[in-house]
C-alpha positions in Angstrom: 70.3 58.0 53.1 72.5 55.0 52.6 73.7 54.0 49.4 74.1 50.7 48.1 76.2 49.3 44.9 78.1 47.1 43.5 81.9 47.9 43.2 82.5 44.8 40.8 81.4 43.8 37.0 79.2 47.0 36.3 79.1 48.3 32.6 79.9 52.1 32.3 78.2 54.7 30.5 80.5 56.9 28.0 79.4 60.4 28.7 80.7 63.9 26.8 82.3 66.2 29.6 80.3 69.3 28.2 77.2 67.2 29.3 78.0 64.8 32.1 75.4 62.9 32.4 75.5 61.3 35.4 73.1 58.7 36.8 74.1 57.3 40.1 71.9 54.1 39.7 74.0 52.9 36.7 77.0 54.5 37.2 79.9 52.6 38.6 81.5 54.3 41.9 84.2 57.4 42.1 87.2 56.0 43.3 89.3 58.7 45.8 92.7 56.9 46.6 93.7 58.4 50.4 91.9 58.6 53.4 93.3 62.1 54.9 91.6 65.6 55.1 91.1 65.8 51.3 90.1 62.3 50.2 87.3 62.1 53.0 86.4 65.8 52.3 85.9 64.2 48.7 84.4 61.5 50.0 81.4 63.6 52.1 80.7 66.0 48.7 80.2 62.9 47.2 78.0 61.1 50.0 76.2 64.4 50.2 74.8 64.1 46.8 73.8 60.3 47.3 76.7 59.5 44.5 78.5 55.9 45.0 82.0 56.0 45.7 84.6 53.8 46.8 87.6 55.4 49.1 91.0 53.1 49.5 93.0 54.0 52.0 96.6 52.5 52.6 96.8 52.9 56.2 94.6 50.6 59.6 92.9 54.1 60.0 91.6 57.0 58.1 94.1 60.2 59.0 97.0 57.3 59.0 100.0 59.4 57.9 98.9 62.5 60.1 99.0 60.0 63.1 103.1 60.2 62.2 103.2 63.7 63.1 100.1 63.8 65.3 102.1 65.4 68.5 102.1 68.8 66.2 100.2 71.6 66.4 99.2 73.5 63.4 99.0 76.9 62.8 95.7 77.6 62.0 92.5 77.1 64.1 89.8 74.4 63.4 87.8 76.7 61.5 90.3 77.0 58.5 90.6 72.7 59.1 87.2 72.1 58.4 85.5 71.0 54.8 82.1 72.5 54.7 80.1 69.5 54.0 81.9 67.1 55.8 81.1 69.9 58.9 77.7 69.8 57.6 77.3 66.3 57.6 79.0 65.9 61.3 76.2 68.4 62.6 73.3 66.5 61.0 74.4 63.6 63.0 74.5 65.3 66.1 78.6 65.5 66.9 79.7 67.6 68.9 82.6 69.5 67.0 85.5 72.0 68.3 85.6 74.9 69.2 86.3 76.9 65.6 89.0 79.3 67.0 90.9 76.6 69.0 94.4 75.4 66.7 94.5 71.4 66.9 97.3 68.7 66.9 97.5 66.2 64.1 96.3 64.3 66.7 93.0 66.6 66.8 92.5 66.4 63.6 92.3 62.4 63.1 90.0 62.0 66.5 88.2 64.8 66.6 87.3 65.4 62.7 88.6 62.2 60.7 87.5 59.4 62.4 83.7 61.2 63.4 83.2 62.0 59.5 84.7 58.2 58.3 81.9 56.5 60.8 79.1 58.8 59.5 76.6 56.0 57.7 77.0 58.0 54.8 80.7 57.2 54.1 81.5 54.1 56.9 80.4 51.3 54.3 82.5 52.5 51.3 85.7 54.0 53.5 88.0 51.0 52.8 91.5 50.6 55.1 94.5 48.4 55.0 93.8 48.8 51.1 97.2 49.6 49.4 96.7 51.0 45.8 99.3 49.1 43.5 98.5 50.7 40.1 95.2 52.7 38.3 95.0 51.8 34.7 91.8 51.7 32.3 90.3 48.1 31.7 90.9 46.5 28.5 93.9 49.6 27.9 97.7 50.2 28.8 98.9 53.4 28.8 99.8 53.2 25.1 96.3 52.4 23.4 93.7 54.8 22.9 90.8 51.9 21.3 87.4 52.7 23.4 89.9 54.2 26.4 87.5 57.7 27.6 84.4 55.0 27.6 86.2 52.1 29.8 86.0 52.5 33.2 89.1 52.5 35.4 90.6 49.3 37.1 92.1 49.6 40.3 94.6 47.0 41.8 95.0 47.1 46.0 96.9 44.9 48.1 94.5 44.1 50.9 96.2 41.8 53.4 98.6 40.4 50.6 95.7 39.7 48.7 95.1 41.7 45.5 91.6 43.0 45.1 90.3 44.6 41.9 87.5 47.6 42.1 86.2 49.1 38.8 85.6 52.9 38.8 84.5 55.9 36.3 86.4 58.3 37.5 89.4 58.6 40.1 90.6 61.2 42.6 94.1 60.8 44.1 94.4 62.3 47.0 97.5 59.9 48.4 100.1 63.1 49.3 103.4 63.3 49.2 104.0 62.6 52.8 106.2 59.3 53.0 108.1 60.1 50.5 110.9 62.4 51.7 113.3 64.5 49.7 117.3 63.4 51.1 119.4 64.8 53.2 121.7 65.7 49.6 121.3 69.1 49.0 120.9 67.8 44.8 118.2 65.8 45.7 119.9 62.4 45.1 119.0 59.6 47.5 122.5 57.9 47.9 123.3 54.1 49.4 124.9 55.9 52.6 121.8 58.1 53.4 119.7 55.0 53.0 122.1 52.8 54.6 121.8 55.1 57.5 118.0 55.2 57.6 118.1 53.9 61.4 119.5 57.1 62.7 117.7 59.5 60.4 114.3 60.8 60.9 112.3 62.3 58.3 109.6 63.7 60.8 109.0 65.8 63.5 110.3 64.0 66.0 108.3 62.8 69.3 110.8 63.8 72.1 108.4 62.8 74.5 107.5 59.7 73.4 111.1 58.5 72.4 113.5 60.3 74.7 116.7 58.6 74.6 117.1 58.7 70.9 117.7 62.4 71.3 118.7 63.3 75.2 122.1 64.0 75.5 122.9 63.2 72.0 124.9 65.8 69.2 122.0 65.9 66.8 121.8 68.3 63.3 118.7 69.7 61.9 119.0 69.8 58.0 115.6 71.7 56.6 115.1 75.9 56.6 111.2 75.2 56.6 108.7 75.3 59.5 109.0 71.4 59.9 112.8 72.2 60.4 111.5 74.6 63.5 109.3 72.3 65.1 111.9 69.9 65.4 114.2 72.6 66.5 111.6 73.3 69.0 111.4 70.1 70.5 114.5 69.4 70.8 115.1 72.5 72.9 112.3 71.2 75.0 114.1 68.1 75.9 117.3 69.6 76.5 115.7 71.7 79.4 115.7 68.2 81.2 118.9 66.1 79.2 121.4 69.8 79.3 124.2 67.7 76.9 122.0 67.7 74.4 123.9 69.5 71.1 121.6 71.0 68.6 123.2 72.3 65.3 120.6 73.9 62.8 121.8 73.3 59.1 120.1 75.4 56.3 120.7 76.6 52.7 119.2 80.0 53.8 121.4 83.1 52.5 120.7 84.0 56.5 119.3 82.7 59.4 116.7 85.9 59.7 114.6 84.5 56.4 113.3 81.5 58.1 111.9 83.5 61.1 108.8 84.7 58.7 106.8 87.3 59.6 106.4 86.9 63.4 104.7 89.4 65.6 103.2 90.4 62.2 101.8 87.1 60.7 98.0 87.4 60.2 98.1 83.5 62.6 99.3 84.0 65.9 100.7 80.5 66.3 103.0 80.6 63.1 104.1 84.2 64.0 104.6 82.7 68.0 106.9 79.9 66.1 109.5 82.5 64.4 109.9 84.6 67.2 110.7 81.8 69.8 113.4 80.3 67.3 115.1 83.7 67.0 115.2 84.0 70.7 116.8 80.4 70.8 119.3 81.0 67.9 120.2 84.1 69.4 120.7 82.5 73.0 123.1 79.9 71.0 121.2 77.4 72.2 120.9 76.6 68.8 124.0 76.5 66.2 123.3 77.7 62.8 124.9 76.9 60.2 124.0 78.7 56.6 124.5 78.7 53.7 125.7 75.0 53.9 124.6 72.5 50.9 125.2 69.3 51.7 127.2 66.7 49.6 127.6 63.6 50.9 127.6 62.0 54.8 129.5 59.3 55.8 130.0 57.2 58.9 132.4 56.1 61.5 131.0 55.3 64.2 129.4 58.9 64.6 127.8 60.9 61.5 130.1 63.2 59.4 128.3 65.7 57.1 130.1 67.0 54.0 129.0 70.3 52.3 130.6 73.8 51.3 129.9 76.9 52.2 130.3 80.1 50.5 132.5 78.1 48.0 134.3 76.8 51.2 134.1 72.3 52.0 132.8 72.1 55.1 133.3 68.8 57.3 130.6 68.7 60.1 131.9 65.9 62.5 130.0 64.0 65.5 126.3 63.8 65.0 124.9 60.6 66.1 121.9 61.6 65.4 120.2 63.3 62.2 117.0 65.3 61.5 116.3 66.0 57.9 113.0 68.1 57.3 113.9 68.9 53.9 110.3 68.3 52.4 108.8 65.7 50.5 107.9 65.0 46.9 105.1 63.1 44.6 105.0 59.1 44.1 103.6 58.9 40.5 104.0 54.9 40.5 100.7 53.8 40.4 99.6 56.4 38.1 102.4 55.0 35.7 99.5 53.4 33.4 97.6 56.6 33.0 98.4 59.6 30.9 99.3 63.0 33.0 100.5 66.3 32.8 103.0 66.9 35.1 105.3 69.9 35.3 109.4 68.6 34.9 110.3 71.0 37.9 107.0 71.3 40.8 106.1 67.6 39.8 102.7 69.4 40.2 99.5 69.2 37.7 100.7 71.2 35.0 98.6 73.8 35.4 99.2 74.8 38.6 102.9 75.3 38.2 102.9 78.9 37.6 100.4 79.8 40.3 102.5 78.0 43.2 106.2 78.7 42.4 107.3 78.9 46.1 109.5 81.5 45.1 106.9 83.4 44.0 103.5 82.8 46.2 102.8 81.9 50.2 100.0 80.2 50.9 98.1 82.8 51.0 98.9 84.2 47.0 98.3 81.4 45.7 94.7 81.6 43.9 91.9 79.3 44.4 91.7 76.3 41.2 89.4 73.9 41.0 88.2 70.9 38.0 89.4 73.1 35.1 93.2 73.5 36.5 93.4 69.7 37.5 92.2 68.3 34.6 94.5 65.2 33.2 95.1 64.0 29.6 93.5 60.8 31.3 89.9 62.0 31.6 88.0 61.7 34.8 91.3 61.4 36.6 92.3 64.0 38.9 95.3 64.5 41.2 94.5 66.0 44.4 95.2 67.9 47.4 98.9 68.1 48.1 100.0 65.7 45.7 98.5 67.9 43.0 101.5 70.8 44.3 104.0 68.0 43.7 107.2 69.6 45.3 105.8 73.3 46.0 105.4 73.4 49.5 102.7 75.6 49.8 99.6 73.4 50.1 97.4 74.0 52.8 93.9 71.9 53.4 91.4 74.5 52.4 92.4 74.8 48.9 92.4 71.0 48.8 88.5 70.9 49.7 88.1 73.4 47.4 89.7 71.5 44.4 87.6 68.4 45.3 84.3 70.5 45.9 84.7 71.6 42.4 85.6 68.3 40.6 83.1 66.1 42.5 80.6 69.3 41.3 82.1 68.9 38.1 81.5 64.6 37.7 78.1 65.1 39.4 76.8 67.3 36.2 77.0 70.7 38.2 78.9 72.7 35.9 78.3 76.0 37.2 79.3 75.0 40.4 82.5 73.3 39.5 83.6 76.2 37.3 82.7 78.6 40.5 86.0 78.9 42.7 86.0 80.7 45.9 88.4 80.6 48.7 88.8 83.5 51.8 91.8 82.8 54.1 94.2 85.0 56.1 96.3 87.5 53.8 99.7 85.7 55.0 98.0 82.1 54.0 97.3 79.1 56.6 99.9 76.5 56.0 99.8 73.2 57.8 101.6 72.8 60.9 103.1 75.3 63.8 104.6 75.0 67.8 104.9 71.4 68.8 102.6 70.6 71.7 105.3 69.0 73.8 106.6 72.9 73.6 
C-alpha cells in the first residue's frame, strides 16, 4: 500500500508519551536523517505499518558512506546484516536475496540489500538523496525556550542542490553515524593545522590498493590504528607488496603488545574475524610487517617526507620517511545539527547517556553489550532519538543488529505499540558480530 502526504504546513497533534496516540492521517511524517543500514531499517518498520515518513539522506545514493569502504568484507554473514522487516518486505516483492551464510562486501551490502529495499514502493517516494541536513530545531522554539515546545513539531533545514529546503516532522531519528568524521592521527585527540594541512597524503579509510595502486606501491607507508580497520589496511597493503616488493609497511599502535590486537582467532565464534587475527600474526611475525607499540603519537611534521613524533615507554621517538600515512584510529559523533535540540550526551563515549555504562569498550565486545531499545535512547528533546552508531558516540562496539533493534523498538514505541517497544530481544554470536573483516582484494 502506498502512502501519500504532505511533508509541508501540517498542524501537529500534542500527544502524552504514556498514550501515544497516533493517527497516521493527521499526523505529520517521522523524519530519519541517514540513509545506511539503520535509517532504511527505520524507514521499512515504518512503511510496514503504513506510517508517513520522510528519510534525508546526504549522499547521490542510499548506503553512500559504505560505498567508501565498499572493497571490505565484513565479518559476519548476511543473516546477521539483515533487518527483519526490511527482509520481509524484500520477499513480498519477489527479490531474490543472498544466500544467509555467505559474508558480503560493503559493496554487497549497498547493491544487494540497500538499494533493493530503497526502490521498494513502500519507501522509493519518501527516500530523499542529495539532501544534506543543516540543523533540527522545533518550530516557533530555540534551544533555550520551553513555550508550547513538546507540542510543536520539528523543523528540518537541508541543503538540496544549494537550495535550502524545509520539511516539518513529529518526531526525528538520527541515524547519520560517525563515519566521516575521523578521530587524528594525535594520540590526545587534537586535530592540529599540520595533520590537516597534510590531508592529501593521509587516508582515514581502508584503503583501495587495487583501485589506487601507485599511492601505495613501493612507497614507506605507516599504519597508525590497533583496531580491525587498522588490519584490513595492514592486509591490503601486504597484498600489494606481493606485486610492488619495496613497499615498507610499519604498523604503529598504543597496544601494551602486539598479541592484543590478534583477538581471539582460531577461537572466535565468526570464522572470518578469527581468519583476520591469525593472518596478521603470521605477517608480523614474518617482519613483513614492523610493529611498533606502545608509541603515542605527538605531533608529525613534514619535509619533504612524513616524520612522526611520539614516545615510547617514556622514551621520544622520531619515526622518519613515510610518504605515505594510514590513520584508522576510529571516528567520533557530529552533534552540529542537533545543536538546537536538547540531549543527553555522556562527556566521555559522546554516546546517549544511557548507554554509556553498557558499552565501555573496556568493558564489553560486541557481543556483551545488552540489547536497548526506546527507553535507553530517549532524549530530554522528546520524540528525538539518536540512532545506530551515532547513538555509541566514540565506543566502538556498534554493530548493525543492535541498530535495527533500537529503531524496531522506537518506531514500535511512536506507533502506540508500547509493549512492543519496551520488548528487547537480540541473539548474536557469544564473541559479538562487529562490522567489517578480511579485505576482498586479500
Amino acid at each position: 500500500m502506498k502512502m501519500t502526504f504532505n511533508i509541508l504546513n501540517q498542524s501537529a497533534t500534542c500527544c502524552e508519551p504514556t498514550t501515544n496516540c497516533f493517527e497516521p492521517e493527521t499526523k505529520l511524517p517521522i523524519a530519519i536523517i541517514g540513509a545506511g543500514p539503520v535509517g532504511l531499517a527505520a524507514a521499512a518498520q515504518l512503511a510496514a505499518k503504513n506510517v508517513p515518513f520522510i528519510l534525508l539522506e546526504k549522499g547521490s545514493e542510499v548506503g553512500a558512506n559504505i560505498r567508501t569502504w565498499g572493497h571490505v568484507k565484513l565479518f559476519s554473514p548476511w543473516k546477521y546484516n539483515f533487518d527483519a522487516t526490511a527482509k520481509e518486505l524484500l520477499l513480498q516483492s519477489g527479490s531474490q536475496l543472498p544466500n544467509e551464510d555467505d559474508v558480503p562486501t560493503g559493496q554487497g551490502i549497498i547493491d544487494q540489500y540497500l538499494k533493493p529495499l530503497s526502490e521498494l514502493d513502500q519507501l522509493k517516494p519518501f527516500v530523499l538523496t542529495n539532501h544534506r541536513v543543516i540543523s533540527i530545531t522545533r518550530k516557533y522554539n530555540d534551544k533555550m525556550k520551553n513555550k508550547n515546545r513538546t507540542s510543536t513539531p520539528f523543523i528540518i533545514y537541508a541543503d538540496s542542490n544549494e537550495e535550502v529546503k524545509t520539511f516539518e516532522a513529529r518526531a526525528v531519528l538520527d541515524a547519520t553515524g560517525t563515519w566521516g568524521n575521523p578521530n587524528p592521527a594525535q594520540g590526545n585527540g587534537v586535530w592540529l593545522p599540520i595533520e590537516k594541512a597534510l590531508s592529501e597524503r593521509i587516508d582515514y579509510h581502508i584503503p583501495n590498493c587495487e583501485e589506487n595502486p601507485t599511492l601505495y606501491a613501493n612507497k614507506k607507508l605507516a599504519v597508525i590504528g590497533g583496531g580491525h580497520s587498522a588490519i584490513n589496511s595492514l592486509l591490503n597493503l601486504v597484498k600489494l607488496k606481493e606485486t610492488a616488493p619495496s613497499t615498507e609497511i610499519t604498523w604503529i599502535l598504543r597496544k601494551e603488545n602486539v598479541e592484543l590486537a590478534y583477538g581471539g582467532e582460531q577461537s572466535d565464534a565468526l570464522a572470518e574475524r578469527g581468519a583476520l587475527g591469525t593472518r596478521i600474526r603470521q605477517l608480523v611475525e614474518e617482519e613483513i610487517i614492523k610493529v611498533i607499540t606502545p608509541f603515542f603519537i605527538t605531533s608529525l611534521s613534514e619535509s619533504g617526507k612524513i616524520t612522526i613524533r611520539g614516545t615510547s615507554r617514556n622514551e621520544e621517538i622520531n619515526l622518519d620517511g613515510y610518504d605515505r600515512l594510514i590513520v584508522n584510529a576510529g571516528s567520533r559523533p557530529d552533534y552540529l545539527i542537533n545543536s538546537e535540540l536538547r540531549l543527553n550526551i555522556d562527556p566521555v563515549t559522546e554516546s546517549v547517556t544511557a548507554l554509556a555504562p553498557l558499552i565501555d569498550p573496556n568493558v564489553h565486545s560486541c557481543g556483551t553489550v545488552r540489547p536497548h531499545g526506546e527507553e535507553e535512547l530517549r532524549q530530554p528533546e522528546e520524540n528525538f532519538y539518536v540512532v545506530g552508531a551515532k547513538s555509541y558516540g566514540r565506543a566502538p562496539t556498534f554493530l548493525m543488529a543492535t541498530g535495527y533493534e533500537q529503531v524496531r523498538s522506537i518506531t514500535a514505541y511512536l506507533t502506540g505499540d508500547l509493549e512492543s517497544a519496551k520488548r528487547v530481544e537480540l541473539v548474536l554470536p557469544e564473541t559479538g558480530v562487529c562490522s567489517s573483516g578480511i579485505s576482498s582484494c586479500c
